[in-house]
C-alpha positions in Angstrom: 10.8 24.5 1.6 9.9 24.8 5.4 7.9 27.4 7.3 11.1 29.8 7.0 9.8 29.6 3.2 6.4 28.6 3.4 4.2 28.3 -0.4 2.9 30.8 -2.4 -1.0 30.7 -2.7 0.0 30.6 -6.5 2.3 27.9 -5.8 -0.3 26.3 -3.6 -2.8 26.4 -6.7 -0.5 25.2 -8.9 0.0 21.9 -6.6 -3.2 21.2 -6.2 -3.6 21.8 -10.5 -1.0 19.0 -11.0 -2.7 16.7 -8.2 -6.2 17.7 -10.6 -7.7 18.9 -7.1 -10.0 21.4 -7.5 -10.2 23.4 -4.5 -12.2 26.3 -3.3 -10.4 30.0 -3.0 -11.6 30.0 0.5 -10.1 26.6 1.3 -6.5 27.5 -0.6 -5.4 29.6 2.6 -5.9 26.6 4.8 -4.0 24.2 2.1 -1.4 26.5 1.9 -0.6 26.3 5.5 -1.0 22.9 5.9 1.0 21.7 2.6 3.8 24.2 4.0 3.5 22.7 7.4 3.8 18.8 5.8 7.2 20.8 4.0 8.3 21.5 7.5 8.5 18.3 9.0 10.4 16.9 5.4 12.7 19.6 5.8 13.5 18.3 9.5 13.6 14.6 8.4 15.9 15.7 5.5 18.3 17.6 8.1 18.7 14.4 10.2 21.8 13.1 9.9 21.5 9.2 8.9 25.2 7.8 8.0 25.9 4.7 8.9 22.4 3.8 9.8 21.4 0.8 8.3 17.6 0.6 6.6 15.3 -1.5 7.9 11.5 -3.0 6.7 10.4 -2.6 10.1 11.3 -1.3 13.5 10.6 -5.2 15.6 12.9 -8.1 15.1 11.5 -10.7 13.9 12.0 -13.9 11.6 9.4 -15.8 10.0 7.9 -19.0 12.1 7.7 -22.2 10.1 6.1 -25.3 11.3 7.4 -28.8 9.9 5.0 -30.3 7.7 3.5 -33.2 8.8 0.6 -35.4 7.1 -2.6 -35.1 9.2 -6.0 -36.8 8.2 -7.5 -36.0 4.7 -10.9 -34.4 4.1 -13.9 -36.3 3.0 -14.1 -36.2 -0.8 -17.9 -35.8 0.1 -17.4 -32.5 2.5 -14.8 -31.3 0.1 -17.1 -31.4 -3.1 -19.8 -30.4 -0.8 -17.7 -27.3 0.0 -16.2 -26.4 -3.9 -17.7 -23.4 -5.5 -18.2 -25.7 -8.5 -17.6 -29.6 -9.5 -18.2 -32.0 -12.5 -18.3 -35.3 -11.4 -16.2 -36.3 -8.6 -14.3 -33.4 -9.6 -13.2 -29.9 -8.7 -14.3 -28.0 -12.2 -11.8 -25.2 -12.3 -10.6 -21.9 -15.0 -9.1 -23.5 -18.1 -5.5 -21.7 -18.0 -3.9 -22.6 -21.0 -5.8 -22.6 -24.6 -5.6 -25.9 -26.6 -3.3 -25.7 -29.4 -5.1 -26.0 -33.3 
C-alpha cells in the first residue's frame, strides 16, 4: 500500500483492533493518514533496488579496541569489604546458585 492506495477508515480500525488500541472516531481520520503515510515511505524503501549490497550492523567502520591485560595494584581487602553490598566474615556473602544435592 502507498498513498496511490492509501487505508480504509475500516481498515484503519481494524489495525488499530489487532494492535488493541482503542482510538477515538475523531482521531481515526488522522491515523488513517498517518498509518498510510508510514505505508508510503515502506513502499519506496521496498522499490529500492538493493542487489549486491552487502548488509551491515552499522553505517561507521569500526573494530573493537582491546587493551592488553596487565596486573596493576590490588584493592584493600578493607575498602573492598567496606564497599560489598553484603559480607560474612572476611568474605563477599553472595546468591547461592546451585542447590545442594539430598
Amino acid at each position: 500500500m502507498s498513498e496511490a492506495h492509501p487505508l480504509t477508515a475500516k481498515e484503519t480500525a481494524h489495525v488499530a483492533k489487532l494492535a488493541r488500541l482503542a482510538i477515538p472516531a475523531d482521531r481515526l481520520e488522522a491515523l488513517r493518514s498517518q498509518m498510510s503515510g508510514v505505508l508510503g515511505h515502506v513502499a519506496k524503501l521496498k522499490a529500492i533496488d538493493v542487489e549486491g549490497v552487502e548488509p551491515m550492523t552499522t553505517p561507521f567502520d569500526h573494530a573493537n579496541r582491546l587493551d592488553a591485560d596487565e596486573p596493576g595494584p590490588c584493592l584493600a581487602i578493607e575498602d573492598l569489604l567496606r564497599n560489598a553490598p553484603a559480607v560474612e566474615g572476611r568474605f563477599l556473602a553472595v546468591p547461592k546458585v546451585l542447590a545442594e544435592e539430598s
